[in-house]
N, C-alpha and C positions, 0 to 999 in steps of 0.2 A: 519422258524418262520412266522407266519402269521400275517398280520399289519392290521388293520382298515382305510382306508384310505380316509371316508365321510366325516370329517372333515376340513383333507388337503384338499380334491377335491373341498367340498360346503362348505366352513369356512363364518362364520358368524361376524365373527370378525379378525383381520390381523394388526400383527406388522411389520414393516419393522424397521432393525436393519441396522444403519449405512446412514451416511449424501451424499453421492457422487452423480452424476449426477446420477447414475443407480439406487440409491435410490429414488430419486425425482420423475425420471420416473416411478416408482411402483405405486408410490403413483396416479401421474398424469393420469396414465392408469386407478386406480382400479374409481376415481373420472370421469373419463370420461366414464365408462358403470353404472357411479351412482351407485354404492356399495353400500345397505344399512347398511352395517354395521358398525361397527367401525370401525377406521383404528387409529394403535396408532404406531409414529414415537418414534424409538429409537436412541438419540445419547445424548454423554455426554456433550456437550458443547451449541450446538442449541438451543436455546429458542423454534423453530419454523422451520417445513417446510411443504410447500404448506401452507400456513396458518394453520395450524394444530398444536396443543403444542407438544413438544415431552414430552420423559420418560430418565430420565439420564441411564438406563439400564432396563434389565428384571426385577429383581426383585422391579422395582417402577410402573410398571405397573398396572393399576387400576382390572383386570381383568385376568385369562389366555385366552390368546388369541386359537383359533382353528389353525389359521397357521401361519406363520414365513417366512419372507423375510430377508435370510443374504447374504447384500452385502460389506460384508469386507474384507481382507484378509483369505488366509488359515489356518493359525494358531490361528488367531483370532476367526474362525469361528467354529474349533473344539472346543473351548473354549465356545461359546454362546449355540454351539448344546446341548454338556451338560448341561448345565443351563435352556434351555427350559424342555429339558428330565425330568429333576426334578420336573417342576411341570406342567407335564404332557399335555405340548403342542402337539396339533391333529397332526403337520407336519410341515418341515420344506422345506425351498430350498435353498440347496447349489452355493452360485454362484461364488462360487471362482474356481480360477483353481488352477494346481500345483500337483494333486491327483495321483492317477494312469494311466492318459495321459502322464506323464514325466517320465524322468529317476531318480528313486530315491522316486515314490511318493507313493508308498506302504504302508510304515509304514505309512505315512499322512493317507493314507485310512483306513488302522487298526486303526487308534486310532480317526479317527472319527466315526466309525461303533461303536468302544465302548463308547463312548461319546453318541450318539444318542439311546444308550438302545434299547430299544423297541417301542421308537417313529420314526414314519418314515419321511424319508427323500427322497428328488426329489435332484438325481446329485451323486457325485457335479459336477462341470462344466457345469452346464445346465442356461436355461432360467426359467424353471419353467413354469408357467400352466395359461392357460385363459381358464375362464368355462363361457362362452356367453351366457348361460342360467338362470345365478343367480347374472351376474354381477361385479361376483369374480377375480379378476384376479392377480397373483403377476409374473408381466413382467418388466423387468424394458426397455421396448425398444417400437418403437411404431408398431401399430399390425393395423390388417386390419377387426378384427370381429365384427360382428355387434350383438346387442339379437336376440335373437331366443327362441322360444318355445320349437322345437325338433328339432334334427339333429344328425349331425356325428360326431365322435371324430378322431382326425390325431395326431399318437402318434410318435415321431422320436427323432433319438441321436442328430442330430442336430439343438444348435439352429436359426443358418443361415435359413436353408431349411425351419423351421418352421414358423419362420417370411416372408420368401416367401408365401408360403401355404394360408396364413392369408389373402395376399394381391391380391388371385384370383379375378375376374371380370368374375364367370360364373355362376352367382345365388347362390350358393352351401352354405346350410346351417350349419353352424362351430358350433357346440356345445361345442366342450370341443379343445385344444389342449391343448398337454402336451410333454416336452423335456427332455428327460431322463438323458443326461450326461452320467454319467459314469458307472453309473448303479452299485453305490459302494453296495448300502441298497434292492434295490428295482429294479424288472429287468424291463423290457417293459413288459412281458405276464402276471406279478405282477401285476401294473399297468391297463391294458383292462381289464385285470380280474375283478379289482373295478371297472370299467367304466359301466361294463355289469349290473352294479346292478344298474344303473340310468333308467326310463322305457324309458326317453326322447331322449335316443340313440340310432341312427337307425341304424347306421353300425359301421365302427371303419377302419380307415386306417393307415397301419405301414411302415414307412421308416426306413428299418432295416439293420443294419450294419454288427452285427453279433449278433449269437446268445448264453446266456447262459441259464441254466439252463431249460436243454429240458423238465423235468417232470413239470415243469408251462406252457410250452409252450402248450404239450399235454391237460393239465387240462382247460386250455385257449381255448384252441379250441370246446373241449366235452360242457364247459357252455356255449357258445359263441353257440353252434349248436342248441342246446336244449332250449336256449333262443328265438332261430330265429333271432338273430343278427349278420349279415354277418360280414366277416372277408378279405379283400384285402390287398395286399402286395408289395412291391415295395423292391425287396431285391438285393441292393448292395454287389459287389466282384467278380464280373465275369473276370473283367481284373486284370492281374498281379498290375496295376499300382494301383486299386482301391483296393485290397487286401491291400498292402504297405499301402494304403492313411488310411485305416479302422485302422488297428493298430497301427500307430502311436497316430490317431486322439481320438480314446474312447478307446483303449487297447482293443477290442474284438479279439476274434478270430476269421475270416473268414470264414476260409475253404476251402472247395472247392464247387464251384456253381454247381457240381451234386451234393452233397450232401444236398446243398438248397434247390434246384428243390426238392429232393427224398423226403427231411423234410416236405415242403410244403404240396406235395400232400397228405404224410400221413397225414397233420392234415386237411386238406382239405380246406385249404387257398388258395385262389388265388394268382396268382404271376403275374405284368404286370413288362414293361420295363421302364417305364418314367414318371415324376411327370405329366405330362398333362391326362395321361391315369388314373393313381390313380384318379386323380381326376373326370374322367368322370363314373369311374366306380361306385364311390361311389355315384356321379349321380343317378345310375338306380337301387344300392341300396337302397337309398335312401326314391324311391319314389317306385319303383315294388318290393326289394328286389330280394333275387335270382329265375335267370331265369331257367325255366323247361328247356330250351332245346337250340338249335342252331340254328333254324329257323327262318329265319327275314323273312319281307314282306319293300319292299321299294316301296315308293309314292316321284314322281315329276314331274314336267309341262316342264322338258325336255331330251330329249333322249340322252344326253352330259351326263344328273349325272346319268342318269339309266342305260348307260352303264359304267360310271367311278364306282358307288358303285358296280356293279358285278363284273368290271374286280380286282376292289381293296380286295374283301373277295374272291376272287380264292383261294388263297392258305393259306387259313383261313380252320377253323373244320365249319366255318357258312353255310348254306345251303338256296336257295331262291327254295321253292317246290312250282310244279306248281300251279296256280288257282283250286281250288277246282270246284265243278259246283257250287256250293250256291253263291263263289267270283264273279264267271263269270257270274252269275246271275243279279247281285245287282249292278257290274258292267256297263252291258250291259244296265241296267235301270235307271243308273245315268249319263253315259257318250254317250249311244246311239252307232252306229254301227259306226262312226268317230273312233274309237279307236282300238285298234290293243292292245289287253289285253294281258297281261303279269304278271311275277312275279320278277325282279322291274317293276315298271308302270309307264309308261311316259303318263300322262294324258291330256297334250297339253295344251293350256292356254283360250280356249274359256271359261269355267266353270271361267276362275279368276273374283274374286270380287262376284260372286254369292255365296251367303255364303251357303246357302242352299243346292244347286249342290255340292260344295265343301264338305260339311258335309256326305248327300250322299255318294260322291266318296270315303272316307277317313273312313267312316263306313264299307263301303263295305270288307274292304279286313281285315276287323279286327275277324277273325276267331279263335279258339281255339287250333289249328294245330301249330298258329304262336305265336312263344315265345314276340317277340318286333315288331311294327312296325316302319319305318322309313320315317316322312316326311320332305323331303329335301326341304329346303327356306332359302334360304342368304338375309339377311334384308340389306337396303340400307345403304349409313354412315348418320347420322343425321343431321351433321354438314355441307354437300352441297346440301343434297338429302332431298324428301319428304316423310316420312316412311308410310306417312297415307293408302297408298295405300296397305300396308302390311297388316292391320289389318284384311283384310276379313281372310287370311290366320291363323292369333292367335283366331279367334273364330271359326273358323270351327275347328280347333286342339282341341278347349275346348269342345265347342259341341260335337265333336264325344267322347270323353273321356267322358261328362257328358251321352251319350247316349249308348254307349258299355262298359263302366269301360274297353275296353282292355289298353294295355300296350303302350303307346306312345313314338314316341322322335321326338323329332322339330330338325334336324342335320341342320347345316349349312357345306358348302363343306369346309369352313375355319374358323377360332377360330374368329378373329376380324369382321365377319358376324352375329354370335348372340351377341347383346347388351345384355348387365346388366341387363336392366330394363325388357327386355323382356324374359330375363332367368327367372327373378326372378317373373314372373306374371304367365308367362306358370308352374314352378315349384309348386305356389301357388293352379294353378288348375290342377296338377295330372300328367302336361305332363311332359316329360326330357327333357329340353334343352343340346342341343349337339354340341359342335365347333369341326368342323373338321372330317370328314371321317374315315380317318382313325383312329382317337383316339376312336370315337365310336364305328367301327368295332374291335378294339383291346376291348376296354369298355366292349363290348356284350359277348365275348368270356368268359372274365373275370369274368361276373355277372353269369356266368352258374357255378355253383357250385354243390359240391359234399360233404356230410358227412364226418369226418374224420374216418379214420381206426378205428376199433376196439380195435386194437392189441396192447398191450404196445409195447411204444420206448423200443429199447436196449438201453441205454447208454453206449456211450464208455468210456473209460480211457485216459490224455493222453498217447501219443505214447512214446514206450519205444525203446531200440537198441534190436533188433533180429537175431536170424539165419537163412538162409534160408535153409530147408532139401534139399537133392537131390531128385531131378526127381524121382527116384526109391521110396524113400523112402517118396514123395509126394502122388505118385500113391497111396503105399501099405497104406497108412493112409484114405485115404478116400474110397479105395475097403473094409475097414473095416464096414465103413457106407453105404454103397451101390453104390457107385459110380463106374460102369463098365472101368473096365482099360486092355488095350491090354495084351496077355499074354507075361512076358516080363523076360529077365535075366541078368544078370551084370556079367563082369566076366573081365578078359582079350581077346585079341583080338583071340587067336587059340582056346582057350575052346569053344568060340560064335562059330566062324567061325567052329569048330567042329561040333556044335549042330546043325547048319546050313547044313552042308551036312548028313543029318539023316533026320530032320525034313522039311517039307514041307514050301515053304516058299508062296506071298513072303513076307519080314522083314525090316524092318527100322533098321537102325545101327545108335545110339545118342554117341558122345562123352561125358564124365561125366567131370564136374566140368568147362565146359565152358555156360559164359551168350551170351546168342541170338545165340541159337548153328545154326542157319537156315544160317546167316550170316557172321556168323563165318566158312561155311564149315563145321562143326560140327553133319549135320545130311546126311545121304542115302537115298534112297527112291529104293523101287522095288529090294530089292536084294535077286536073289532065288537060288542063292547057296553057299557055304563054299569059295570058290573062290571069288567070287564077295563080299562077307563080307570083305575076307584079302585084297582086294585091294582098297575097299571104308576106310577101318581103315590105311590104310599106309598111307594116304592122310589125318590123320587127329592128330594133336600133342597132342596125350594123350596116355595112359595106359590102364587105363580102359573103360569099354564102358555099354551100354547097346544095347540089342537085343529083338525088340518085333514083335509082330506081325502088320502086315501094317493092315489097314480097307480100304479095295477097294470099299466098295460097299455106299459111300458115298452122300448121296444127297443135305448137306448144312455142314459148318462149322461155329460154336458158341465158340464166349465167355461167359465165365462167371468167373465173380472177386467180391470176398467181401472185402471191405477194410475197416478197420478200422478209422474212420474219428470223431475225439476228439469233433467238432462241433456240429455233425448232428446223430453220432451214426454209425451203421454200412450198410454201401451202399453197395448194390448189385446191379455189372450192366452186364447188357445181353448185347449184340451185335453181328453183322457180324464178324468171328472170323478166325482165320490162316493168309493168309497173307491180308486178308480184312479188317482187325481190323485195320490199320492206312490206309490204303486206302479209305475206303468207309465212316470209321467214322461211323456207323450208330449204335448209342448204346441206350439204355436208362437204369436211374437207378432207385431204389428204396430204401424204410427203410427196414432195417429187426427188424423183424419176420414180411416176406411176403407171405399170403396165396396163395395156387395154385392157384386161380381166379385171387390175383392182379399178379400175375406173370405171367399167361397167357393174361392177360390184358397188361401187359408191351410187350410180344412177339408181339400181335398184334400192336404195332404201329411202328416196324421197316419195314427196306423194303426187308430184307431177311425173312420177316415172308410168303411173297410172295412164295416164291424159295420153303420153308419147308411145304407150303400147294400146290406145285405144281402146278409152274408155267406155263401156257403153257402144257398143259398136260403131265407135264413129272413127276416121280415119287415123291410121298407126305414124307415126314420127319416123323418118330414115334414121336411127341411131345410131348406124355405120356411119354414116355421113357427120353423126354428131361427136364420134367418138375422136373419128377421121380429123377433123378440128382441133378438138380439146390437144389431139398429139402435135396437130401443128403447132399449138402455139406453145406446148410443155418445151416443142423445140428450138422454136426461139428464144426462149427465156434460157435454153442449155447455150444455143450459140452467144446468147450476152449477159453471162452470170459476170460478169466482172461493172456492167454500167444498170442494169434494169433493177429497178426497186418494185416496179408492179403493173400488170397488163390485166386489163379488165375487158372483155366480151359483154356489151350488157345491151341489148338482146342479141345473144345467140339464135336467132330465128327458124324452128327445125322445120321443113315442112315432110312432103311422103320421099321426096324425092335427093333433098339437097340440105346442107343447112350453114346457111348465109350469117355472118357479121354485121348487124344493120348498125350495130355503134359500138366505137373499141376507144380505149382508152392504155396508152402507155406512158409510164413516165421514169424516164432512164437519166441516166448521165453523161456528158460527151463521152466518146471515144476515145 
């Protein structure tokens, strides 16, 4: 069902239903960004609060209101949502708890969805929304936003974090935030979705839990792209302990954080790791939007932060490319032959306080090559120190921006080095203000963004109980779709070992119906006669077996696994595969349906993609051939999304030529 949700978001008029402290503070909030609209208190007994008459209920109300603050009980609350519904209030906010956060709150949430019709609701369990643009706000708690003309929207389940968010000190202009709760009516991708329809929002940042209802998240992203209004992420669940803390706290589901990662990138949202970076990213959001590329240029007056910012983006994707001759140029005529040019630049400090020379120097390296530049200045504390002397530095930053329109950022090497005041003056004139190094360099990474896929999500189903087929019967299911499988045979131990003195070996001898046969004892390696079969299977407590052919001619070995994941859909992850797969760890995943391009895009960023394009001049891996697999089996798992839970390749064996399935593993549900 699809809600309108202009009303809730810019309501022009606002009841607040119920007397309690968190009532009062609705009120006191929406009167402190000077609301112009009505605001009409509801309780049965109060004459008055905040100075304001009340209304003995809804239906005495002079007006329908556009949005609805309920701050009363649970059951009480299902009770009013209905009553607004009826006569067609814009939205409401749930702020009770009890819902589908506890044990037992399900029905509560059924039969508030059905209560609430067709009118939408925020929660429950949430705080509800401050729109810093129009002055709107139903909070009942105190918040840190100030007006604003344009800015960002910071959307999150929690309303803790949210109330932090509010209370930044780094310029950052807050347009809208909003707290989802429980996300009974209405999910978060629901949500930015209406946000995107305001022109006043320049990006949108989410602290997300987990996620439902992937087909909004998709369509979230595609308007969000096409709007030109970036999309950053900050997505919890990585740790066991934060998975636990997620479900209990808003009932979502997790997941698994590959299969976040894999979500993400298809819709082509960023993902950073910590509220301080969210928020620098939307920084340079903000003011550049997303960055073309990885290429910074870094400026400082001392050789301490021009090697601290390089050694810090080492092992970043960021790149500092040399001086062009134009840089070196303009350089050379702004600082003179004192200087030892560079890409970062330590520019010395004779030029300080020459605004001019400074403007010069900070114009110079602003080329088109380079996606951001970076000027490093830690401003003194206020409170012992004299900042006057910084100013030459905030006007040559302005200047050069007013004279290149390139891309700026004022970093400070620590967060409590850029002030307030001068976030919020530089931000005014075009530049980034940036605390901290490092959060900028993570920031920067961030802001380089990418289109989302094309491709529809798969959606998965929850997981069901399945069987797993045997080895044999894995192999023979995907040689059906093209998946190359050694030639192989099942039998008892003297039939193989029979076949084995006839045929040419040499052969791998698998025990059948044991898990982790490598560990177990359970497999042979190299055995090239009938003899050497019967006495690798006397050593192994089974019956039957299998017999296949070895692949000698080996030049790397791949995993490849698509799992079924109820969150995020179904992940595919490649990796270093046989017995490197827990050793090296080196994997990456993806969403499916994954085109050849992004899958050969995934190969590339492991570090056996080294080894398969011949490392060191030793023989190259057929990739085609390995690519050529990976789609066979993406397509078996398309023909049986309805029974497959998870198909595993582990070793995908690539050699120059071919690349063979030496062990597969499926485990689906009847048909």
């Amino acid at each position: 069902m699809t809600h309108n949700l202009s009303r809730l978001l810019r309501p022009k008029s606002v009841a607040v239903i119920g007397g309690g402290a968190w009532c009062r503070a609705v009120i006191e909030q929406l009167q402190k960004l000077k609301f112009s609209g009505d605001i009409w208190p509801i309780h049965p007994s109060a004459r008055e609060i905040c100075g304001l008459p009340t209304h003995p209920s809804v239906h005495d109300l002079p007006d329908i209101p556009d949005a609805a603050f309920i701050g009363i009980n649970r059951d009480a609350t299902i009770e009013v949502v209905a009553q607004l519904s009826k006569i067609s209030v814009g939205g409401a906010i749930c702020f009770a708890s009890g819902f589908s956060e506890t044990d037992g709150g399900q029905n509560a949430n059924a039969r508030l969805l059905k209560a609430a019709a067709n009118m939408p609701i925020l929660g429950p369990n949430c705080y509800g929304m401050i729109n810093a643009l129009d002055g709107a706000s139903l909070w009942p708690d105190q918040h840190g936003c100030l007006p604003v003309d344009r800015g960002l929207a910071i959307l999150t389940q929690s309303s803790n974090i949210a109330i932090n968010l509010t209370m930044q000190q780094r310029g950052l202009p807050i347009a809208y935030v909003v707290t989802c709760g429980n996300q009974a009516q209405l999910s978060m991708a629901q949500i930015a979705d209406a946000l995107l329809d305001d022109p006043r929002v320049t990006a949108i940042g989410l602290h997300i839990e987990g996620f439902s209802d992937l087909v909004a998240w998709q369509a979230l992203a595609r308007k969000a792209y096409a709007k030109g209004i970036p999309l950053v992420a900050l997505k919890v669940g990585k740790s066991i302990e934060a998975q636990s803390a997620t479900i209990s706290h808003t009932a979502s589901l997790a997941g698994s954080d590959a299969g976040a990662t894999a979500l993400l990138q298809h819709l082509g949202i960023a993902r950073v790791d910590d509220l301080p970076t969210l928020l620098e990213t939307l920084k340079i959001l903000h003011v550049a939007g997303p960055l073309p590329s990885g290429q910074i240029a870094s400026i400082s007056c001392s050789g301490g932060e021009a090697s601290l910012i390089a050694d810090m983006a080492y092992d970043t994707a960021l790149t500092f490319p040399p001086l062009t001759d134009l840089q070196e140029k303009r350089l050379l005529a702004a600082l003179g032959p004192k200087v030892a040019l560079a890409n970062p630049l330590d520019y010395h400090t004779y030029v300080w306080r020459d605004i001019g020379a400074m403007t010069r120097t900070f114009s110079a390296m602003i080329v088109t090559e380079i996606a951001i530049t970076f000027l490093i200045v830690d401003f003194p504390r206020g409170d012992i120190c004299d900042p006057s002397d910084w100013e030459c530095a905030i006007q040559s930053a302005l200047d050069t921006r007013a004279a290149t329109g390139g891309t700026i950022a004022m970093v400070a090497t620590l967060t409590e080095l850029m002030p307030e005041h001068v976030a919020r003056r530089l931000m005014t004139g075009g530049i980034i203000p940036m605390g901290g190094i490092r959060e900028a360099l993570a920031a920067t990474q961030a802001a380089h963004q990418r289109a989302p896929r094309s491709a529809d999500l798969v959606v998965a189903t929850a997981s069901m109980p399945a069987e797993t087929l045997s080895e044999a019967d894995a192999k023979r299911a995907l040689e059906k779709v093209g998946v190359m499988v050694p030639k192989l045979r099942t039998g008892d131990l003297e039939t193989l070992a029979t076949h084995a003195d006839i045929e040419q070996g040499p052969f791998v001898l698998k025990s059948i119906g044991a898990a982790h046969k490598s560990e177990a004892g359970g497999v042979a390696l190299s055995l090239t006669s009938g003899d050497a079969v019967r006495n690798a299977g006397a050593k192994m407590s089974t019956k039957d077996f299998i017999l296949e052919e070895m692949i000698t001619d080996s030049v790397a070995e791949i995993l490849v696994g698509i799992v079924k994941d109820p969150a995020h859909g179904f992940v595919i992850t490649i990796g270093a595969g046989g017995i490197n797969a827990e050793l090296m760890q080196d994997t990456a995943s993806v969403l499916m349906p994954a085109s050849r391009e992004c899958l050969k895009q995934t190969l590339n960023t492991l570090k056996v993609a080294k080894i398969l394009n011949g490392y060191r001049n030793q023989p190259t891996g057929d990739i085609n051939a390995m690519l050529d697999a990976i789609d066979a089996i993406q397509s078996y798992v398309l023909a049986n999304l309805d029974t497959i839970e998870e198909v595993e390749v582990n070793p995908l064996i690539i050699t120059q030529t071919r690349a063979v399935a030496a062990d597969a593993l499926i485990r689906k549900r009847h048909d």
